[in-house]
NUVO-295562 format. One record per residue: residue number from 0; residue in three letters; x negated, y, z of N, C-alpha, C, O, CB in turn. Coordinates in steps of 0.02 Angstrom, whole numbers. Glycine has a CB too. Example, Ala and Ser with C-alpha at 12.3 -4.5 7.8 and 13.67 -1.06 7.14 Angstrom:
+------+------+--------+--------+--------+--------+--------+--------+--------+--------+--------+--------+--------+--------+--------+--------+--------+
: keke : romi :    nxx :    nyy :    nzz :   caxx :   cayy :   cazz :    cxx :    cyy :    czz :    oxx :    oyy :    ozz :   cbxx :   cbyy :   cbzz :
+------+------+--------+--------+--------+--------+--------+--------+--------+--------+--------+--------+--------+--------+--------+--------+--------+
:    0 :  ALA :   -660 :   -284 :    390 :   -615 :   -225 :    390 :   -660 :   -165 :    390 :   -712 :   -166 :    423 :   -565 :   -224 :    452 :
:    1 :  SER :   -642 :   -112 :    354 :   -684 :    -53 :    357 :   -645 :      2 :    394 :   -670 :     57 :    402 :   -704 :    -30 :    286 :
+------+------+--------+--------+--------+--------+--------+--------+--------+--------+--------+--------+--------+--------+--------+--------+--------+
***
This chain:
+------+------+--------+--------+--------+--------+--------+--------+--------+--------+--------+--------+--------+--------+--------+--------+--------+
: keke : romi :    nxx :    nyy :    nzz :   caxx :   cayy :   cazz :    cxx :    cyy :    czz :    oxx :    oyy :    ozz :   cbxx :   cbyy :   cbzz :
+------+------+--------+--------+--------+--------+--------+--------+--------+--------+--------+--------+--------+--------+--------+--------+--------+
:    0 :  UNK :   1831 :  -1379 :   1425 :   1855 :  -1387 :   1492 :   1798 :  -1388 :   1542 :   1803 :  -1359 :   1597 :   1896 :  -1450 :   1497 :
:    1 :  UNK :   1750 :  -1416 :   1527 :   1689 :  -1417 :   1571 :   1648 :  -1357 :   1593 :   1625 :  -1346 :   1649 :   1644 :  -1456 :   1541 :
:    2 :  UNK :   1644 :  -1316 :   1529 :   1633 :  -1246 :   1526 :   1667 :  -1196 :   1558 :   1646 :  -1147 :   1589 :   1638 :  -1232 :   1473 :
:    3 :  UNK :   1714 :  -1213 :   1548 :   1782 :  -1177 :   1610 :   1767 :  -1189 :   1683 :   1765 :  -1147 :   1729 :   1868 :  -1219 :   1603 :
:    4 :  UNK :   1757 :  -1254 :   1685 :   1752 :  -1276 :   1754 :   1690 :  -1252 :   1806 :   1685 :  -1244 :   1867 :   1750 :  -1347 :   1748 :
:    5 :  UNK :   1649 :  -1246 :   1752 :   1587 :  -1199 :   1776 :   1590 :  -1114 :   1793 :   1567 :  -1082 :   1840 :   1534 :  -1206 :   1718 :
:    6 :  UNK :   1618 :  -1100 :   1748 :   1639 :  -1035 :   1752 :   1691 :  -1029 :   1811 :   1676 :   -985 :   1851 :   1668 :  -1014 :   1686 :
:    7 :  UNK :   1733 :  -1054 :   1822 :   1761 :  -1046 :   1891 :   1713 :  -1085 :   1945 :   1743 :  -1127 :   1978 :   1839 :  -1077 :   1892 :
:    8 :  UNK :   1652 :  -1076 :   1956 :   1628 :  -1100 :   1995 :   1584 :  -1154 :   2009 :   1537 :  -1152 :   2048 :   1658 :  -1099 :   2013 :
:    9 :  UNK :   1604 :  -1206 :   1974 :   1583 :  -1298 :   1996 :   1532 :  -1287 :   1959 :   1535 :  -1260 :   1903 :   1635 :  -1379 :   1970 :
:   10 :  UNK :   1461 :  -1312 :   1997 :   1399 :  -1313 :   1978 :   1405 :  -1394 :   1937 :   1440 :  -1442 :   1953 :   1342 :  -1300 :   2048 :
:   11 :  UNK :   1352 :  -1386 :   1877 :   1351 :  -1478 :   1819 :   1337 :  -1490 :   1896 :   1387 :  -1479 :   1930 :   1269 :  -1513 :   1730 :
:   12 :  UNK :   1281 :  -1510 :   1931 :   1257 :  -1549 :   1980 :   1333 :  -1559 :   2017 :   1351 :  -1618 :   2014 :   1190 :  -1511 :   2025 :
:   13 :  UNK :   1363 :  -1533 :   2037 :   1450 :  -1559 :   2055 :   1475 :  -1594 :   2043 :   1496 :  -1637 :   2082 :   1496 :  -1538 :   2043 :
:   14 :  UNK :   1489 :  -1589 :   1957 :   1533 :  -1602 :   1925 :   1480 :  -1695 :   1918 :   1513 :  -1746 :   1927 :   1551 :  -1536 :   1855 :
:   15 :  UNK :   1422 :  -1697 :   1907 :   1395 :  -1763 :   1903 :   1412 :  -1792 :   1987 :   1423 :  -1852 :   1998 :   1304 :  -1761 :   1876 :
:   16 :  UNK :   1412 :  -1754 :   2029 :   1409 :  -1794 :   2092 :   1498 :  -1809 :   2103 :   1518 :  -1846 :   2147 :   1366 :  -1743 :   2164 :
:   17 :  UNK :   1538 :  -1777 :   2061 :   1624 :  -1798 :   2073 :   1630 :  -1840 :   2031 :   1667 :  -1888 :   2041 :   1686 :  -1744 :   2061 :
:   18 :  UNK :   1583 :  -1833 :   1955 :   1607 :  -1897 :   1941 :   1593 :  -1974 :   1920 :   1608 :  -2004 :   1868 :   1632 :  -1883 :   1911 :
:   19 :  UNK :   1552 :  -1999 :   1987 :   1557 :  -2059 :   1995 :   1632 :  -2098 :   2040 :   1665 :  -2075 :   2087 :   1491 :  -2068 :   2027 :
:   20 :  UNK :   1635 :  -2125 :   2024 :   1732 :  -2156 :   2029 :   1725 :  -2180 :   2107 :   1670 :  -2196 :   2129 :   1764 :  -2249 :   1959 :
:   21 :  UNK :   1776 :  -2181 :   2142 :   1764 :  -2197 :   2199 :   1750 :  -2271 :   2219 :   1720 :  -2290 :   2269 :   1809 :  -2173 :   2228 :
:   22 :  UNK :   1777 :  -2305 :   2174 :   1740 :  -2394 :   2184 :   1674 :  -2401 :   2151 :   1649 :  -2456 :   2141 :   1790 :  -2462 :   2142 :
:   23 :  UNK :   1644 :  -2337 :   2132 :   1547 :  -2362 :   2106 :   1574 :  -2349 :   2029 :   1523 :  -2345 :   1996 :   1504 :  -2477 :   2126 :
:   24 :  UNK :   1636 :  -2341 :   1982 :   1611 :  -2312 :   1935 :   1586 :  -2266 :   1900 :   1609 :  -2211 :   1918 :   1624 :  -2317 :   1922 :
:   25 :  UNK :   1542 :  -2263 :   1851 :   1484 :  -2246 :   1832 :   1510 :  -2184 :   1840 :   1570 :  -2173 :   1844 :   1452 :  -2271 :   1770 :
:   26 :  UNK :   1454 :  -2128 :   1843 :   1483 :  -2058 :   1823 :   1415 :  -2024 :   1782 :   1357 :  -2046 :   1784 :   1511 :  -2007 :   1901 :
:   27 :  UNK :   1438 :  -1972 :   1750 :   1383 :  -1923 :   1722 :   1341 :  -1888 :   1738 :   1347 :  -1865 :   1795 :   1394 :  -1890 :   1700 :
:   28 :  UNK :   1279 :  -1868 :   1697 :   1219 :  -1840 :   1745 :   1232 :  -1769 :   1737 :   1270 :  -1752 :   1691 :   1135 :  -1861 :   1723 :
:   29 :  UNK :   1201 :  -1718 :   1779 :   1186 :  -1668 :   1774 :   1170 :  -1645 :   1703 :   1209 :  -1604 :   1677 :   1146 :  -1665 :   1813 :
:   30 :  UNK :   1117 :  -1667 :   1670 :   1103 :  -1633 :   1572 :   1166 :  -1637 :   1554 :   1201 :  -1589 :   1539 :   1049 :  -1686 :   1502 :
:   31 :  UNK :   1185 :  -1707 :   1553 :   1255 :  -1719 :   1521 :   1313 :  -1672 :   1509 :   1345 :  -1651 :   1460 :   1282 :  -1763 :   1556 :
:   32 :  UNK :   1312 :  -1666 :   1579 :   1372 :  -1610 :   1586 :   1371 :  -1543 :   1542 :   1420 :  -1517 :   1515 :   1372 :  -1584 :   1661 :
:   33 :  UNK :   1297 :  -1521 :   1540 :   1267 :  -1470 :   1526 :   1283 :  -1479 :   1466 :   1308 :  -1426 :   1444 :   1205 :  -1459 :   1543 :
:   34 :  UNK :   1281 :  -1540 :   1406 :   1271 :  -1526 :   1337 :   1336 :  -1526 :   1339 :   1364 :  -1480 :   1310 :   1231 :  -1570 :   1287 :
:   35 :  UNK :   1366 :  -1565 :   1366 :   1451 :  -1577 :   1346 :   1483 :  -1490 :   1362 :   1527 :  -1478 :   1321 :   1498 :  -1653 :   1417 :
:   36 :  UNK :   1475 :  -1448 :   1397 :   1486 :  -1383 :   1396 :   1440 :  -1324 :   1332 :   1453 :  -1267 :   1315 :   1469 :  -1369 :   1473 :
:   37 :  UNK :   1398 :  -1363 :   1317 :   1368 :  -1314 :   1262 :   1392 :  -1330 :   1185 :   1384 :  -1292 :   1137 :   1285 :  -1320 :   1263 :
:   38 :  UNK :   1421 :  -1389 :   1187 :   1429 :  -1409 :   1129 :   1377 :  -1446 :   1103 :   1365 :  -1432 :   1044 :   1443 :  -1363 :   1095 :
:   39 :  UNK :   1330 :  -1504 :   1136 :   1270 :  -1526 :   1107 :   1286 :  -1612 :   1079 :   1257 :  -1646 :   1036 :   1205 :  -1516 :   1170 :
:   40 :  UNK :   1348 :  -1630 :   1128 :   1362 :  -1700 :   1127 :   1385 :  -1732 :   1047 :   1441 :  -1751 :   1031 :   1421 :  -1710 :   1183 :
:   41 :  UNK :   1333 :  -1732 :   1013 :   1386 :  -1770 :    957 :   1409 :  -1809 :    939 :   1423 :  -1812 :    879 :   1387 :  -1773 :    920 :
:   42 :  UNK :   1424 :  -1865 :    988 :   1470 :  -1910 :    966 :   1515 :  -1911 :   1026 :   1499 :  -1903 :   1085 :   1441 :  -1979 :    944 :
:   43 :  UNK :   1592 :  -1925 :    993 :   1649 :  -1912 :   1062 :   1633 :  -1973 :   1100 :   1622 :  -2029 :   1078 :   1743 :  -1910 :   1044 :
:   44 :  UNK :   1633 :  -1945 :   1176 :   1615 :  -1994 :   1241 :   1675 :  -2038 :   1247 :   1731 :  -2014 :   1239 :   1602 :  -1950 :   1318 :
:   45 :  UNK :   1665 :  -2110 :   1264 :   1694 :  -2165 :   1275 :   1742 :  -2141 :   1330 :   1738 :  -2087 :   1360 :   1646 :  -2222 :   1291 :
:   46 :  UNK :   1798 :  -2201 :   1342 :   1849 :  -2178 :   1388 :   1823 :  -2193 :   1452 :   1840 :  -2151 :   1493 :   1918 :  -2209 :   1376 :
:   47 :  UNK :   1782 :  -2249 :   1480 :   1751 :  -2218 :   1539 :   1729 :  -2166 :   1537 :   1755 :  -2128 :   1578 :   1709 :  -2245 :   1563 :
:   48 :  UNK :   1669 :  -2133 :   1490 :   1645 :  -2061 :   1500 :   1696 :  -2022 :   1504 :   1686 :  -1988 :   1554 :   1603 :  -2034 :   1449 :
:   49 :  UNK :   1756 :  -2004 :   1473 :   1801 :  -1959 :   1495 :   1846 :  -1970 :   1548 :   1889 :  -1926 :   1558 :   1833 :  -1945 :   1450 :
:   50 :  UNK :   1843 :  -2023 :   1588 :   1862 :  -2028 :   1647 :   1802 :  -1996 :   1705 :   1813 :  -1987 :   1765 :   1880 :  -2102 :   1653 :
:   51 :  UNK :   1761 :  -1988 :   1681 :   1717 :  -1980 :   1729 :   1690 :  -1905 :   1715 :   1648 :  -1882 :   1753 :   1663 :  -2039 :   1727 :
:   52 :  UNK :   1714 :  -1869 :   1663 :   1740 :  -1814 :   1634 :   1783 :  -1755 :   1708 :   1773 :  -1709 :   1748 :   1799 :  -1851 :   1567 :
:   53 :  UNK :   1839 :  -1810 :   1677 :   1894 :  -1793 :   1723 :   1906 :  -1786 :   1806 :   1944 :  -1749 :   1838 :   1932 :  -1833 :   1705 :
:   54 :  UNK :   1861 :  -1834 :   1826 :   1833 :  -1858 :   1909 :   1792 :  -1766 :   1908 :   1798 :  -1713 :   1938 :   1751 :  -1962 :   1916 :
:   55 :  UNK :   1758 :  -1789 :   1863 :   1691 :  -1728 :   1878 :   1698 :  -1656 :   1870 :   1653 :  -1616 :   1887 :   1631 :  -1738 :   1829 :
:   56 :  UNK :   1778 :  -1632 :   1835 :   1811 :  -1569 :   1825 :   1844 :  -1542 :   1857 :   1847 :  -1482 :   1866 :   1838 :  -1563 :   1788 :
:   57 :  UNK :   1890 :  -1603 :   1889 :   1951 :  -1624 :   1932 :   2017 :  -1611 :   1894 :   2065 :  -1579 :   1915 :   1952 :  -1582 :   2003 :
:   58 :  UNK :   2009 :  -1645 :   1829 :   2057 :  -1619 :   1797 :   2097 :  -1693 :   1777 :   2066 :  -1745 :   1791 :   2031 :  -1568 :   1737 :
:   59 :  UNK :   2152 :  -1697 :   1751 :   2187 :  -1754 :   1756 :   2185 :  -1784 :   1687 :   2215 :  -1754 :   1642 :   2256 :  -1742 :   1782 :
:   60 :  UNK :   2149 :  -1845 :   1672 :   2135 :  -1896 :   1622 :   2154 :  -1866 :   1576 :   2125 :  -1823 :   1543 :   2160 :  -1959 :   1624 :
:   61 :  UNK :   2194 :  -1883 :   1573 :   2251 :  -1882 :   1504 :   2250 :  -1805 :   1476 :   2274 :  -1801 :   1419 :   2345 :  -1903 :   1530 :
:   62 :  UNK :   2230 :  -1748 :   1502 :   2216 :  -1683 :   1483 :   2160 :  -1699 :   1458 :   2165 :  -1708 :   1398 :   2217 :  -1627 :   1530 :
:   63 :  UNK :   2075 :  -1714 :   1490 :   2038 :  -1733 :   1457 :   2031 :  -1768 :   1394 :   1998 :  -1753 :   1345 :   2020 :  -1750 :   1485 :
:   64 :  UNK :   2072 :  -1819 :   1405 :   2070 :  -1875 :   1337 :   2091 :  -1812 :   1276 :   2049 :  -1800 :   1232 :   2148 :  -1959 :   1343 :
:   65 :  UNK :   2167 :  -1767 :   1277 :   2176 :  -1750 :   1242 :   2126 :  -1692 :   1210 :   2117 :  -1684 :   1149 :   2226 :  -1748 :   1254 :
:   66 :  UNK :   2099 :  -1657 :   1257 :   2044 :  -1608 :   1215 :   1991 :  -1626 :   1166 :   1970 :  -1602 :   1114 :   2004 :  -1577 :   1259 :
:   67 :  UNK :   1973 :  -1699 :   1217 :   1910 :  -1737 :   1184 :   1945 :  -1750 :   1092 :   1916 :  -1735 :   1040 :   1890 :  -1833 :   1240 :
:   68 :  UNK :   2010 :  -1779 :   1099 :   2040 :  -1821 :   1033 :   2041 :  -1724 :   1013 :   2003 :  -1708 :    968 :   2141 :  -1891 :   1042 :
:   69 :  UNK :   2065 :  -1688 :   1033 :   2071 :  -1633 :    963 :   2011 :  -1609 :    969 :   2028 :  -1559 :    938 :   2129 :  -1567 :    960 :
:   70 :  UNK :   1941 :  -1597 :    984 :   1856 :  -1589 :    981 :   1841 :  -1626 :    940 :   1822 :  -1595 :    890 :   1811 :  -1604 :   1039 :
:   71 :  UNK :   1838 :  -1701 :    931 :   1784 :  -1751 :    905 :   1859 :  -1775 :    838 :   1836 :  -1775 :    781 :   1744 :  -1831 :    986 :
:   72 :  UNK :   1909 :  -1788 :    840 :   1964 :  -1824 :    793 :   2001 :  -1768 :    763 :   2042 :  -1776 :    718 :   2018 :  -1875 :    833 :
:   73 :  UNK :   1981 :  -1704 :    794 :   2055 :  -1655 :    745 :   2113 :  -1656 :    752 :   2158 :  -1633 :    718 :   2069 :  -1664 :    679 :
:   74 :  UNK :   2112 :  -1694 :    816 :   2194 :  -1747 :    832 :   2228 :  -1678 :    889 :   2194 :  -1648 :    931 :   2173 :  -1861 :    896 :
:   75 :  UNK :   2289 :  -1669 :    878 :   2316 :  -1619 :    920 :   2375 :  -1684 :    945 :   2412 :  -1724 :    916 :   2346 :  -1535 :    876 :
:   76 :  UNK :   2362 :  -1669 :   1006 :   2430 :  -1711 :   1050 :   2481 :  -1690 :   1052 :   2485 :  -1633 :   1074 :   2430 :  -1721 :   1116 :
:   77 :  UNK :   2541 :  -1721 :   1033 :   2615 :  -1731 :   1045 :   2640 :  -1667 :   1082 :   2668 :  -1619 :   1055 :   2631 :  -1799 :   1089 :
:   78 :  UNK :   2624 :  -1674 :   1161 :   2630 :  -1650 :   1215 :   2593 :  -1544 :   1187 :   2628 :  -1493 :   1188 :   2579 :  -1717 :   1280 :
:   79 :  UNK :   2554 :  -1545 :   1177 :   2537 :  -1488 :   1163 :   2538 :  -1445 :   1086 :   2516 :  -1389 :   1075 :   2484 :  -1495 :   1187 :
:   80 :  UNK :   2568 :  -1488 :   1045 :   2585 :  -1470 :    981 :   2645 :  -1404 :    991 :   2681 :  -1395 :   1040 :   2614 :  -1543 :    940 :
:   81 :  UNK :   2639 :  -1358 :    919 :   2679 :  -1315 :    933 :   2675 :  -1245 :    965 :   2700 :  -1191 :    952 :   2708 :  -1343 :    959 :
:   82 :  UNK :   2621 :  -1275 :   1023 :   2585 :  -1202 :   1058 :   2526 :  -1166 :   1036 :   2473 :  -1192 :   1020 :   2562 :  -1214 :   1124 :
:   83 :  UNK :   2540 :  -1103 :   1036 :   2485 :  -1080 :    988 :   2403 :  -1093 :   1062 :   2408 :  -1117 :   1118 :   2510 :   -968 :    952 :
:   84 :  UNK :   2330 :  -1061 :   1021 :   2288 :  -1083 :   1055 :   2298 :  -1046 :   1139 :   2273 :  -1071 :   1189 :   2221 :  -1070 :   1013 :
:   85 :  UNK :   2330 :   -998 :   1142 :   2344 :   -961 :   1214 :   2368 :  -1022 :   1256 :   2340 :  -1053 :   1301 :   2409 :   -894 :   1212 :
:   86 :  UNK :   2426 :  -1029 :   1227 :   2470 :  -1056 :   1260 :   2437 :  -1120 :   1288 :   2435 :  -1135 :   1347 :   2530 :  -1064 :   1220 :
:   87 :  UNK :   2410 :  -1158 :   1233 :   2359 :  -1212 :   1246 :   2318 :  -1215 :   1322 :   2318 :  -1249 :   1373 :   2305 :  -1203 :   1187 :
:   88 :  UNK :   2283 :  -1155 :   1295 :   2232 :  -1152 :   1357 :   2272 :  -1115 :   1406 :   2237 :  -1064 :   1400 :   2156 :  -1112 :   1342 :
:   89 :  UNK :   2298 :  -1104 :   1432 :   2354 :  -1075 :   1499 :   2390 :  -1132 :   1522 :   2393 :  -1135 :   1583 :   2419 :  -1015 :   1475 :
:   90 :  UNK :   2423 :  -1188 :   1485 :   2416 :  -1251 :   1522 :   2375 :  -1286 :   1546 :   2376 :  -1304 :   1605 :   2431 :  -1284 :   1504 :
:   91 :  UNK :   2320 :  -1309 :   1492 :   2235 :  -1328 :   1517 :   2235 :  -1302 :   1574 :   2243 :  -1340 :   1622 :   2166 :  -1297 :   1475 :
:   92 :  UNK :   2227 :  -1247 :   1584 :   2192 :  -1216 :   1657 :   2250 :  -1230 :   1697 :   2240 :  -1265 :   1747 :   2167 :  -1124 :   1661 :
:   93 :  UNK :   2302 :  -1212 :   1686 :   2343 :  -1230 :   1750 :   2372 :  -1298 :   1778 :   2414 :  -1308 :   1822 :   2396 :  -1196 :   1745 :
:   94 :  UNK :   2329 :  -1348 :   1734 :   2339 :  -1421 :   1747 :   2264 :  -1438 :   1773 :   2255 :  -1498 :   1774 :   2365 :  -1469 :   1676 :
:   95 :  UNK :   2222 :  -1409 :   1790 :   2160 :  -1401 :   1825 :   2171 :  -1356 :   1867 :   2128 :  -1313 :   1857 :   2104 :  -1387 :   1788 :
:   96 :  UNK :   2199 :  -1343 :   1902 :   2215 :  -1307 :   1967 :   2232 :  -1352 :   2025 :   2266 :  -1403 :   2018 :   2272 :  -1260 :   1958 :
:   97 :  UNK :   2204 :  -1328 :   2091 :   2251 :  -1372 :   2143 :   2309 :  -1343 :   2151 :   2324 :  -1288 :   2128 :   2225 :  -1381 :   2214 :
:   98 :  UNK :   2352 :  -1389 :   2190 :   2418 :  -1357 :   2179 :   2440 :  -1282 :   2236 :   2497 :  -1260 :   2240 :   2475 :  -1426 :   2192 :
:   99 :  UNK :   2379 :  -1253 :   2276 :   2374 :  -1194 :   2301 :   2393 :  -1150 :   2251 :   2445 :  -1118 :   2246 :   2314 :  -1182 :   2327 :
:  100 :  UNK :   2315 :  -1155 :   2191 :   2316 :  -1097 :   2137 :   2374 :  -1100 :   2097 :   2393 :  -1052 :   2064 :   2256 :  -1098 :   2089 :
:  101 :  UNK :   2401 :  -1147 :   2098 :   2472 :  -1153 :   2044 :   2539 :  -1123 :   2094 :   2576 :  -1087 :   2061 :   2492 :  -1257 :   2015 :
:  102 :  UNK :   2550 :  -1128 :   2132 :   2605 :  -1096 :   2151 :   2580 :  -1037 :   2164 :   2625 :   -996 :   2170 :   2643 :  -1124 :   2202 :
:  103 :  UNK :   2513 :  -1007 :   2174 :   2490 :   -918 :   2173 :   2506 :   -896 :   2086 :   2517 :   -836 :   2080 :   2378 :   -902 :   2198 :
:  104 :  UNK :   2508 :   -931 :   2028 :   2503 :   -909 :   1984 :   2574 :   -934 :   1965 :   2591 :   -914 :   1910 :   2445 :   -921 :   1952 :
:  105 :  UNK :   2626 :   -978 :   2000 :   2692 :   -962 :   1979 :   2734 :   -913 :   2012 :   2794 :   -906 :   1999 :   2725 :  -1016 :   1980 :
:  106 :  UNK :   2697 :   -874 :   2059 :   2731 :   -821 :   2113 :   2716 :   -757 :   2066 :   2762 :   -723 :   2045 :   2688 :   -816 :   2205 :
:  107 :  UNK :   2643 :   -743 :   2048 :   2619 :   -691 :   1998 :   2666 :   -701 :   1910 :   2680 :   -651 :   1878 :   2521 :   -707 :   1992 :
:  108 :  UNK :   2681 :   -759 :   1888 :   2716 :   -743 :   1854 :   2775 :   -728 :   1863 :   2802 :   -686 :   1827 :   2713 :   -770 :   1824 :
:  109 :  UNK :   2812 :   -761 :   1920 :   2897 :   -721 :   1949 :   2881 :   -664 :   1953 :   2916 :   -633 :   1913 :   2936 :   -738 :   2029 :
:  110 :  UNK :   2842 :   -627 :   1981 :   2823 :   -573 :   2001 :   2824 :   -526 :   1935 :   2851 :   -471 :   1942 :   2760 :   -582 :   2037 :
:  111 :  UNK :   2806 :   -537 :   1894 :   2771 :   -505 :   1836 :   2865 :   -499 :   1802 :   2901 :   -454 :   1781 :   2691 :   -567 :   1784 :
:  112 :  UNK :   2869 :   -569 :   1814 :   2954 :   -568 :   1746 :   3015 :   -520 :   1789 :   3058 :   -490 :   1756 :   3007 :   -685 :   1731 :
:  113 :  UNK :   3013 :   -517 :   1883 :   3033 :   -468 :   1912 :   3030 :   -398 :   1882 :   3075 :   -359 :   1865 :   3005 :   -473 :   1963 :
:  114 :  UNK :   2966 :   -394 :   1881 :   2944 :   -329 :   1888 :   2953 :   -284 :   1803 :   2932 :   -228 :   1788 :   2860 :   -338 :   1920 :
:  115 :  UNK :   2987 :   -328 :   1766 :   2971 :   -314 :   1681 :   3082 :   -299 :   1683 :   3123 :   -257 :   1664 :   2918 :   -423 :   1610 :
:  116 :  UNK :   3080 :   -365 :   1720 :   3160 :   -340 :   1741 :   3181 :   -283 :   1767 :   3217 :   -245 :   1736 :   3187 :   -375 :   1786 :
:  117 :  UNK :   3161 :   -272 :   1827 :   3179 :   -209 :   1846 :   3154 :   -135 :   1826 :   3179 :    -81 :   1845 :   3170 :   -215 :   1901 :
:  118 :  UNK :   3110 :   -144 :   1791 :   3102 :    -83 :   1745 :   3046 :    -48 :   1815 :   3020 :      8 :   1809 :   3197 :    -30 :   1718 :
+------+------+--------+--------+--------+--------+--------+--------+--------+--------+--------+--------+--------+--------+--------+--------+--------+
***
């Protein structure tokens, strides 16, 4: 997710400056971010760190928590069980969207299921 988040744009130095919490909790440094996108971190980050994950991606907790638990535990969540890895990551991303890009990408899919309709 962090890797993603870069790739659409958000510089680590960002992502460490979003996520310190808005009452002073702690947030992550710049390297940090960096290993946690390369794959360097080996041990899974504490639930403050993935709150501060999440601050720093802009992505919503509980999406974080769950990537972290299937990365570091093998653990696939409830909520995303069932979907193959596409499907997976096409929610991921569209639960990291503001809600601008999400109604442009529920207009492009009407659009698309229109357009498959009408031949």
């Amino acid at each position: 997710m962090v890797l993603e988040a870069n790739r659409r744009g958000l510089s680590y130095m960002d992502m460490a400056k979003r996520s310190v919490g808005p009452t002073g909790e702690k947030g992550m440094s710049k390297p940090w971010f960096q290993k946690l996108a390369t794959g360097k971190v080996a041990t899974a980050p504490s639930g403050p760190e993935l709150e501060a994950v999440a601050r720093g991606i802009g992505s919503p907790v509980r999406l974080v928590k769950e990537a972290a638990a299937q990365q570091w535990l093998e653990f696939e969540s409830f909520e995303l069980s069932g979907y193959d890895d596409d499907m997976r990551h096409i929610i991921v991303r569209a639960a990291a969207m503001d809600p601008r890009e999400r109604r442009r990408l529920r207009v492009m899919l009407d659009a698309a299921e229109e357009a498959d309709r009408t031949g």
